[in-house]
C-alpha positions in Angstrom: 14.0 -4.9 16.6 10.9 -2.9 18.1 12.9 0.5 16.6 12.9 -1.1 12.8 9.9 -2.0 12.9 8.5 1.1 14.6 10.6 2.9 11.3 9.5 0.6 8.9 6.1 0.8 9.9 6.2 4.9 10.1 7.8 4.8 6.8 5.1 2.5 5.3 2.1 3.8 7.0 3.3 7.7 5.4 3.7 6.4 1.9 0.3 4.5 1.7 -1.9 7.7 3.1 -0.2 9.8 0.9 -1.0 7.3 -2.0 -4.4 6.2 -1.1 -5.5 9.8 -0.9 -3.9 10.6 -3.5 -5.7 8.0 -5.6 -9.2 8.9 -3.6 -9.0 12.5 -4.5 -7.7 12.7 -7.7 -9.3 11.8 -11.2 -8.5 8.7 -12.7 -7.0 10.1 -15.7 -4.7 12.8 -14.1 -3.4 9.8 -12.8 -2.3 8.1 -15.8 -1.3 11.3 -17.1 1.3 11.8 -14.3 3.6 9.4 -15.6 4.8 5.7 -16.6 4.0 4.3 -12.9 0.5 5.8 -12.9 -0.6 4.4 -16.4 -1.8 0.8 -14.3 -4.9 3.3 -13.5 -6.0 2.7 -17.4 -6.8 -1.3 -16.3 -9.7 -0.4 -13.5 -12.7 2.1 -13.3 -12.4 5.1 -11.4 -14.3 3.8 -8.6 -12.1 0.7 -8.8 -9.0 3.7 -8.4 -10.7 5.0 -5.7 -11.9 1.9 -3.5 -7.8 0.9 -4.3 -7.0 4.5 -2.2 -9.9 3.6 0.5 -7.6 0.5 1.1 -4.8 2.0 1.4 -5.6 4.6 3.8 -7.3 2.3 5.8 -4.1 0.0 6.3 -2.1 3.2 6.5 -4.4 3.9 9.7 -4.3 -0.1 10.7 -0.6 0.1 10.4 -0.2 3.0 13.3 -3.3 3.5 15.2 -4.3 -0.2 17.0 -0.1 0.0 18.8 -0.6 3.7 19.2 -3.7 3.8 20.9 -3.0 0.4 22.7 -6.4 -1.2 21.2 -6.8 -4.3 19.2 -2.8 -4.7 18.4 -3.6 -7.8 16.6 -4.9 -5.4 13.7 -1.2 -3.9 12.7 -0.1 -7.3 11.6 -3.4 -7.8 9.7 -3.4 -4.6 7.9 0.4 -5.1 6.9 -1.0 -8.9 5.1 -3.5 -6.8 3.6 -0.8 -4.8 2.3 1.1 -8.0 1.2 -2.1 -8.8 -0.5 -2.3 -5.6 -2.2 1.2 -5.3 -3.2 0.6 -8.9 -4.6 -1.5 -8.0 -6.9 0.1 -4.9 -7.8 3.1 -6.8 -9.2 0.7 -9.1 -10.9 -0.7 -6.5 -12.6 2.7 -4.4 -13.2 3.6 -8.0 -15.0 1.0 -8.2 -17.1 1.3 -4.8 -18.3 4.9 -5.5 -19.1 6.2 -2.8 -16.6 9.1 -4.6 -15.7 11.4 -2.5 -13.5 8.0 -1.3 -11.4 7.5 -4.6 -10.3 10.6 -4.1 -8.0 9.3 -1.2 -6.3 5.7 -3.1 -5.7 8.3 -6.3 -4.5 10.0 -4.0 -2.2 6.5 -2.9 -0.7 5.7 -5.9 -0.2 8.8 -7.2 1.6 7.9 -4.2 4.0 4.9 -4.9 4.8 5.9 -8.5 5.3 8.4 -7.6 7.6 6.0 -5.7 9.4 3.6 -8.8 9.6 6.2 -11.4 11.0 7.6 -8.6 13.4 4.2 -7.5 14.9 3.0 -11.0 15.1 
């Protein structure tokens, strides 16, 4: 099970430092210009888009470091509920913007991060 997790964990860690920074870094509306799954951006103020990347590069780093560096393990499974959280509210608001097939992929996130939680805890 440790190897899953380990891969699921990688896996998830990766995409959400990617994504956070991405959402840190770049404007708000090149955001919602870059697609369908980027128009959710048009709901929240740009430092609402931003603090949503802090987030997610901080459980990115929660996700890896505490196991890695053998301090405060208890944090991984934490920062994968925060995920859950996150992800939680990313489908609600996916729903309520009628975005129908993205809600799967924010449901699949969470189910990661989930899985990450009940392993690591």
């Amino acid at each position: 099970m440790n190897p899953a997790l380990w891969t699921v964990t990688a896996l998830l860690a990766a995409a959400y430092l990617l994504g956070g920074a991405f959402k840190v870094l770049v404007p708000k509306e090149r955001i919602a210009a870059a697609g369908r799954s980027g128009r959710w951006v048009e709901d929240f103020s740009a430092a609402g888009v931003r603090a949503i990347g802090a987030l997610e590069v901080l459980a990115a780093l929660g996700l890896v470091l505490p196991a890695l560096l053998h301090v405060a393990p208890v944090l991984v499974p934490l920062a994968a509920l925060g995920l859950v959280l996150m992800m939680a509210g990313a489908a609600a608001v996916r729903l309520r913007r009628r975005e129908y097939p993205l809600v799967a992929v924010d449901a699949l996130y969470l189910l990661l991060a989930a899985f990450v939680a009940w392993g690591r805890l």
